[in-house]
Residue frames relative to the residue before (quaternion, step in Angstrom):
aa qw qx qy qz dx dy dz
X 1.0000 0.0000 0.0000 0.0000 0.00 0.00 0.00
X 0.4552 -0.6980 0.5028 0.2298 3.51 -1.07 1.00
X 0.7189 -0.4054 0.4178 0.3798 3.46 -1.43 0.97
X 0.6612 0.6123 -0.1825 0.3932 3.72 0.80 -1.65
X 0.7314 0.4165 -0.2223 0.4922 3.40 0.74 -1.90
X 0.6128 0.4603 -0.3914 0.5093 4.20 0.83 -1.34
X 0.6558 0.4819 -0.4804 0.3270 4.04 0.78 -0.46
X 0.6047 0.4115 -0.4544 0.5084 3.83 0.99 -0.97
X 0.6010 0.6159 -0.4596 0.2196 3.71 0.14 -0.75
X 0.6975 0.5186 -0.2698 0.4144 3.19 1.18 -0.93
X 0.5536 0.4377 -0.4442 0.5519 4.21 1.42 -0.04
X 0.3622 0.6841 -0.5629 0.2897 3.96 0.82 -0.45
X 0.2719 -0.6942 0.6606 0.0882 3.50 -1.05 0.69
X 0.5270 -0.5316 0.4138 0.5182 3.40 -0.85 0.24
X 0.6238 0.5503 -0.3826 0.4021 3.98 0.41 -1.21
X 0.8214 0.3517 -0.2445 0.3767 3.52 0.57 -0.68
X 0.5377 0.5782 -0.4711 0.3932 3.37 1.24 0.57
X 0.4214 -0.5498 0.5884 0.4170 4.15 -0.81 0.37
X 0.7675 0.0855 -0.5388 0.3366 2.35 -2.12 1.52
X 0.3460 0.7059 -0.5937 0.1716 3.94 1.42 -0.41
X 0.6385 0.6049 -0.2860 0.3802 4.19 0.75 -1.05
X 0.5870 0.5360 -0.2384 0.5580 3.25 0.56 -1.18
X 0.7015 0.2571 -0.4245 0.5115 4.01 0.16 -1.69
X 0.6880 0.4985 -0.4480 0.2782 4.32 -0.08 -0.85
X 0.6315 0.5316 -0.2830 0.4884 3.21 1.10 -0.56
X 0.6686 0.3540 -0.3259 0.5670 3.78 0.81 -0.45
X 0.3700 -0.6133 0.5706 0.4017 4.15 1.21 -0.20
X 0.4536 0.5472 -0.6692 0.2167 3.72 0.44 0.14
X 0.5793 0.6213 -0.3776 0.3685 3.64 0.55 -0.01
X 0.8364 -0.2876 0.3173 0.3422 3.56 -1.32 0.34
X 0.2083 0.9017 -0.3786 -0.0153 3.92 0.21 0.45
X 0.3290 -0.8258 0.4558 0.0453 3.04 0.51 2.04
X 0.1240 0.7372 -0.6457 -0.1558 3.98 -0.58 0.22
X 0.7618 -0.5091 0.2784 0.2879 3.13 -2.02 1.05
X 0.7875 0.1335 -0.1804 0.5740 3.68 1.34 -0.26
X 0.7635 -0.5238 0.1367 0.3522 3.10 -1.30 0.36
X 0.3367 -0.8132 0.3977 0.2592 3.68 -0.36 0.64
X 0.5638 -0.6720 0.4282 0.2171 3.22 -1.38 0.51
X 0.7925 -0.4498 0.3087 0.2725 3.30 -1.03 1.09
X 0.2056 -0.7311 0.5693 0.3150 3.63 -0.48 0.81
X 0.5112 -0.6719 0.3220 0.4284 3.73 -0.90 0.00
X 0.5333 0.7015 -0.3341 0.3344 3.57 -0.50 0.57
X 0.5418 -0.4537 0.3951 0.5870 3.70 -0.32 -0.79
X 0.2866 -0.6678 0.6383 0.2539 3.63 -1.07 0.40
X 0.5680 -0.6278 0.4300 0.3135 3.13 -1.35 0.53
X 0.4888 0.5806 -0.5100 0.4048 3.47 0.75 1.30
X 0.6163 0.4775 -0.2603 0.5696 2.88 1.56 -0.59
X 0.7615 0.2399 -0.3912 0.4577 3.40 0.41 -0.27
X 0.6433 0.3309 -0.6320 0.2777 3.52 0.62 0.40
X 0.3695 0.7206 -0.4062 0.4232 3.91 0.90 0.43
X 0.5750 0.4653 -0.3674 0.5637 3.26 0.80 -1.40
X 0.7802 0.4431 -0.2859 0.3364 3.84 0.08 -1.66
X 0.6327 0.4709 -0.3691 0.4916 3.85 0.91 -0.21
X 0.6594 0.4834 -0.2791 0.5035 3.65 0.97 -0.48
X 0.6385 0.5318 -0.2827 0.4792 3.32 1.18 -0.78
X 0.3410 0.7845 -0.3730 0.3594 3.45 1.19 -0.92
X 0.8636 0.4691 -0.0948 0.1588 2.82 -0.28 -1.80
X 0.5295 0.5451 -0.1564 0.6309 3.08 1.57 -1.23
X 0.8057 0.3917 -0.2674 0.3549 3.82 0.43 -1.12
X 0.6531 0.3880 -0.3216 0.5652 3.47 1.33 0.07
X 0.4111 0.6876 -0.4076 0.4382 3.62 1.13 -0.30
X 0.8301 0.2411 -0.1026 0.4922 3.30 0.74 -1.19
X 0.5833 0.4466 -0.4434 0.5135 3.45 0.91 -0.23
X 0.4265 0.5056 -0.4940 0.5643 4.06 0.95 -0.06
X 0.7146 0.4726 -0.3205 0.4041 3.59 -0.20 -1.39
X 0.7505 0.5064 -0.2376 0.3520 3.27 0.55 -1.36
X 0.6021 0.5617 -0.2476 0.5105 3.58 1.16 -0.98
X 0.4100 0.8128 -0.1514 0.3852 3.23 1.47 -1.32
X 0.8325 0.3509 0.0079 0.4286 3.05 0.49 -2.22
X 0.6954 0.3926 -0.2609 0.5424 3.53 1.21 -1.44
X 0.7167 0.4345 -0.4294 0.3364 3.70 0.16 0.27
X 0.5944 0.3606 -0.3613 0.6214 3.42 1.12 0.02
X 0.3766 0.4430 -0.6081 0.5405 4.24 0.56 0.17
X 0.5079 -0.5188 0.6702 0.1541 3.11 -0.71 -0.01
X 0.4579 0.6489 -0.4898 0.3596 3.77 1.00 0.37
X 0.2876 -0.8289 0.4645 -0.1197 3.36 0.03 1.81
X 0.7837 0.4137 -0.2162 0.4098 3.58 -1.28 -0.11
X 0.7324 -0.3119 0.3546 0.4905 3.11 -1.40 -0.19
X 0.6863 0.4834 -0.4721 0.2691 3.70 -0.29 -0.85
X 0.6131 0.5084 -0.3309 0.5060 3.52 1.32 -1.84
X 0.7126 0.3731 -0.3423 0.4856 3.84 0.06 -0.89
X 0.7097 0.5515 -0.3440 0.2718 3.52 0.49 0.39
X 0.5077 0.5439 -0.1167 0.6579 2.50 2.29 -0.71
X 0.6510 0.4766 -0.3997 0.4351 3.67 0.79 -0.90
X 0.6078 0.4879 -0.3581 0.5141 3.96 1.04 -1.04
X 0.6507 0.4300 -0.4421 0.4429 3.87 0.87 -0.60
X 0.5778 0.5458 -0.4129 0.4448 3.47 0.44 -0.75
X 0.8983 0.2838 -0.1552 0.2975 3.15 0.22 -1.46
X 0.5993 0.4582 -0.4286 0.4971 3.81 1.53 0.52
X 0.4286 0.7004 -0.4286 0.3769 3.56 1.47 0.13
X 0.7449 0.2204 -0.4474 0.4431 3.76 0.32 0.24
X 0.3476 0.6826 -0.4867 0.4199 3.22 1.10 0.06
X 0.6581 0.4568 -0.2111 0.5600 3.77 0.30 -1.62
X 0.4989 0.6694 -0.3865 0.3921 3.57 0.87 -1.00
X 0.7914 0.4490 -0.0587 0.4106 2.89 0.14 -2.08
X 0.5093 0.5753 -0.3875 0.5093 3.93 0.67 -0.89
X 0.7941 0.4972 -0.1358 0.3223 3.23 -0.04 -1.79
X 0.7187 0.3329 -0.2702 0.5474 3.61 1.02 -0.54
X 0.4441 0.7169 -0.3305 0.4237 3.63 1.81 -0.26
X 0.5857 0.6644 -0.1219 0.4480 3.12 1.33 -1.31
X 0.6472 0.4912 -0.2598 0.5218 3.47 0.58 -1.88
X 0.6143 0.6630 -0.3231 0.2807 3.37 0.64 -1.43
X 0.6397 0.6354 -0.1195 0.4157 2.78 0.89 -1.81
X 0.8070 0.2724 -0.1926 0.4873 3.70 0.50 -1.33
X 0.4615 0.6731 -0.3839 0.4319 3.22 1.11 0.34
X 0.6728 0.4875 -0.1580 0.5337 3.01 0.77 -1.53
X 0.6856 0.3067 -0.3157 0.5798 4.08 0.69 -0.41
X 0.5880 0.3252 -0.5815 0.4586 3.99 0.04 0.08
X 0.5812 0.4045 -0.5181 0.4797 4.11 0.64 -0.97
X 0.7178 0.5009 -0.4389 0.2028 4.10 0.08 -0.81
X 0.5162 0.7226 -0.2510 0.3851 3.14 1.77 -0.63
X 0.4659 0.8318 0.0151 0.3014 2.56 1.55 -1.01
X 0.1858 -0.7517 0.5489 0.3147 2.81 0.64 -1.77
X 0.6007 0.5688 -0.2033 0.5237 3.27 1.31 0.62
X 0.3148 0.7102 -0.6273 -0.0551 3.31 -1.84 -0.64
X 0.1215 -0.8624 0.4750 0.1260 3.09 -0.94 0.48
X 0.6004 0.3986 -0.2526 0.6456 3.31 1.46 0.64
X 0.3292 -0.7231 0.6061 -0.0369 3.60 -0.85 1.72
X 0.1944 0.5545 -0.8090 0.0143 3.71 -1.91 0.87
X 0.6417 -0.4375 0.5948 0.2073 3.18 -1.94 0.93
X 0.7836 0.0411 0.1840 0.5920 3.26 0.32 -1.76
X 0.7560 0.5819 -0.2656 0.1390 3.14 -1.48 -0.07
X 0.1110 0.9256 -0.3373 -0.1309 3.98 -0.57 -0.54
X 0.7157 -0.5413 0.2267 0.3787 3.36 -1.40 0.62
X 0.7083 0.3320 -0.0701 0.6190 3.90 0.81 -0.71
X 0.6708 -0.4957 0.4744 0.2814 2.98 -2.25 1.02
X 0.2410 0.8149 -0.5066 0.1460 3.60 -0.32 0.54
X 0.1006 0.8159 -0.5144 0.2443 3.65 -1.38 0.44
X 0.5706 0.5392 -0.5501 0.2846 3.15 -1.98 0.06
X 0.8045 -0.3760 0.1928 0.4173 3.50 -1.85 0.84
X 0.7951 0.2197 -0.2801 0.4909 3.87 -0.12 -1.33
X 0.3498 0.5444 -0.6580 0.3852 3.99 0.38 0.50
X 0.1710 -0.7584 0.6010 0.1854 3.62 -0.88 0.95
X 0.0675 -0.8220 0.5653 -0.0146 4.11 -0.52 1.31
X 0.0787 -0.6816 0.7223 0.0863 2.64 -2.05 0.16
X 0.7321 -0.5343 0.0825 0.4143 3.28 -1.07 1.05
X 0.6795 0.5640 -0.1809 0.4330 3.33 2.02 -0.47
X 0.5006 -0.5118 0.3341 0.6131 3.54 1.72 0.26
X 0.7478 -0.3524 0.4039 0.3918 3.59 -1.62 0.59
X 0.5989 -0.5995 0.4881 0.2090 3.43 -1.62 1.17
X 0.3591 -0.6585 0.6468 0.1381 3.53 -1.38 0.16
X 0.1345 0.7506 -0.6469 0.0055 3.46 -0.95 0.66
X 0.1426 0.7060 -0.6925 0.0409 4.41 -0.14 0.71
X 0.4315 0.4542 -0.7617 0.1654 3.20 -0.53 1.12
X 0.6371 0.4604 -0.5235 0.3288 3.59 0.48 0.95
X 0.7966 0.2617 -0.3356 0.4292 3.24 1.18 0.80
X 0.7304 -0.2477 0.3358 0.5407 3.57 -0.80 0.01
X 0.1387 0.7711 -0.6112 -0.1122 3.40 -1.50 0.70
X 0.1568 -0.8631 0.4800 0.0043 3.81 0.28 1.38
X 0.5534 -0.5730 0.5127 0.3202 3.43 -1.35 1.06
X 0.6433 -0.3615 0.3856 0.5539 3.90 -0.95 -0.65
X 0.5646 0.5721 -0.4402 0.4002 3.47 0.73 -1.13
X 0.4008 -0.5137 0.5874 0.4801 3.73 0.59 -1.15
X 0.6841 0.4565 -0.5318 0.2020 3.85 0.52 0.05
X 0.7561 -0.4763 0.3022 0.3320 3.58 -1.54 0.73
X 0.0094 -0.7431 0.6673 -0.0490 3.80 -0.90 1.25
X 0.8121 -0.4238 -0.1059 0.3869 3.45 1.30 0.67
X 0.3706 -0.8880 0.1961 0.1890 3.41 -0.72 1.03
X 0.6075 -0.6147 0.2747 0.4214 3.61 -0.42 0.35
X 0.5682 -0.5756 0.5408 0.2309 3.28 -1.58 0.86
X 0.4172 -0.7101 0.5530 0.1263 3.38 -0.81 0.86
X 0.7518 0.4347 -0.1396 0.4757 3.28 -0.13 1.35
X 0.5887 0.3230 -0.2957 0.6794 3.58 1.90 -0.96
X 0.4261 -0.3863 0.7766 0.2571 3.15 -2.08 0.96
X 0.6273 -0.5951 0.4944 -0.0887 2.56 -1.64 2.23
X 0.4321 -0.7029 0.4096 0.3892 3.88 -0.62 0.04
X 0.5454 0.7333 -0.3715 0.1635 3.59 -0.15 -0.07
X 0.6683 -0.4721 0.1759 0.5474 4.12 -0.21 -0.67
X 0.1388 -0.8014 0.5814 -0.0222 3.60 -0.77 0.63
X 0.4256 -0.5509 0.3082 0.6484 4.23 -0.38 -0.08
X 0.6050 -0.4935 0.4339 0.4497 3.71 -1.33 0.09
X 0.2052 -0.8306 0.2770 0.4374 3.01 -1.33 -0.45
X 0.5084 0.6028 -0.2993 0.5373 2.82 1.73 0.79
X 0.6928 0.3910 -0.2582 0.5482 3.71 1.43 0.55
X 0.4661 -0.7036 0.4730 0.2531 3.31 0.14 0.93
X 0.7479 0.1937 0.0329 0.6340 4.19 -0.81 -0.33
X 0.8133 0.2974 -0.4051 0.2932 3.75 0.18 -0.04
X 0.3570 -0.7218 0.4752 0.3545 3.66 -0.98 0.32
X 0.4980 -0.6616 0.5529 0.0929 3.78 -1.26 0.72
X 0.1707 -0.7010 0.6550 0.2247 3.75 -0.84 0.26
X 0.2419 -0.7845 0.5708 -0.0126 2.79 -0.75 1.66
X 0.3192 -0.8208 0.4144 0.2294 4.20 -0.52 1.01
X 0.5603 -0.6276 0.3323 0.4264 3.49 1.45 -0.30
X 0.6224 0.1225 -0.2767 0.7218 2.98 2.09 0.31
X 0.9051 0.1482 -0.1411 0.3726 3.57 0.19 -0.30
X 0.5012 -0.4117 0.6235 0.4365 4.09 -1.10 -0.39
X 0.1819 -0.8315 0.5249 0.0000 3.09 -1.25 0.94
X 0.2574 -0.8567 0.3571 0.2689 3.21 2.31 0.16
X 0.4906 0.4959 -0.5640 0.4420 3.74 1.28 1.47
X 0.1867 -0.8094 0.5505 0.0837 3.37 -0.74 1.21
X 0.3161 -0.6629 0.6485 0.2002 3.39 -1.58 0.56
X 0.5121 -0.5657 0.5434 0.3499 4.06 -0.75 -0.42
């Protein structure tokens, strides 16, 4: 794909990609209702990105401590320095991994017609590529086309009538696959 073609790709709207009919018509798309919707069951992906900041703390606390501990043992050589880099990339993996959950949370609630957890910039998954529109902070955000609910489920603001919502839509640079769309940009994470 040309430099040119990944540039138009990135003004595509969801509506103006093929198959956009077909996904609204199957509801695999965003489904915004006219009032506020009701809580899926489970944790929302405020809560678990809350849980994962709170959790944080503790999980590097100790992986400090722990590093801490094997380098003054006197556990030498390769094995200790193998362990100290394990110890010490383990909340990391930590952190990713609950980033993730977050993440797939945050697209069943978008499906939804919903969300309860807000970024400016950025995202939950490895993603990319030319018509992804970035910034040094990951691809903008824009939900004023959908519902934006505290944890409780009450209403911190409603959608504009008229904006394609954030959530998954077909891509437009993968044929058969769907795309998380941010409500401003392609995020070059695909679903099947």
């Amino acid at each position: 794909m040309s430099a040119r073609s990944s540039r138009a790709l990135r003004h595509l709207r969801p509506r103006q990609v093929p198959g956009y009919a077909e996904a609204v018509a199957q509801r695999r798309t965003p489904q915004v209702p006219s009032t506020p919707p009701q809580l899926l069951p489970g944790p929302s992906a405020h809560r678990l990105e809350v849980r994962l900041l709170l959790g944080g703390v503790p999980v590097f606390a100790v992986s400090v401590w722990l590093i801490f501990f094997l380098s003054r043992g006197g556990h030498g050589g390769w094995l200790g320095s193998g362990l100290v880099l394990l110890v010490g990339l383990a909340p990391f993996a930590w952190v990713a991994h609950g980033w993730k959950a977050v993440g797939r949370r945050n697209i069943e609630e978008l499906q939804h017609g919903y969300t309860t957890t807000v970024m400016r910039f950025g995202q939950f998954h490895v993603g990319g590529g030319g018509h992804v529109r970035d910034t040094d902070a990951g691809p903008p955000w824009d939900y004023s086309g959908t519902w934006v609910l505290q944890g409780d489920g009450r209403v911190k603001s409603v959608p504009r009538p008229g904006v394609e919502p954030p959530g998954m839509y077909p891509s437009p640079v993968r044929a058969g696959a769907e795309e998380l769309w941010t409500g401003a940009s392609w995020t070059g994470y695909y679903r099947a």
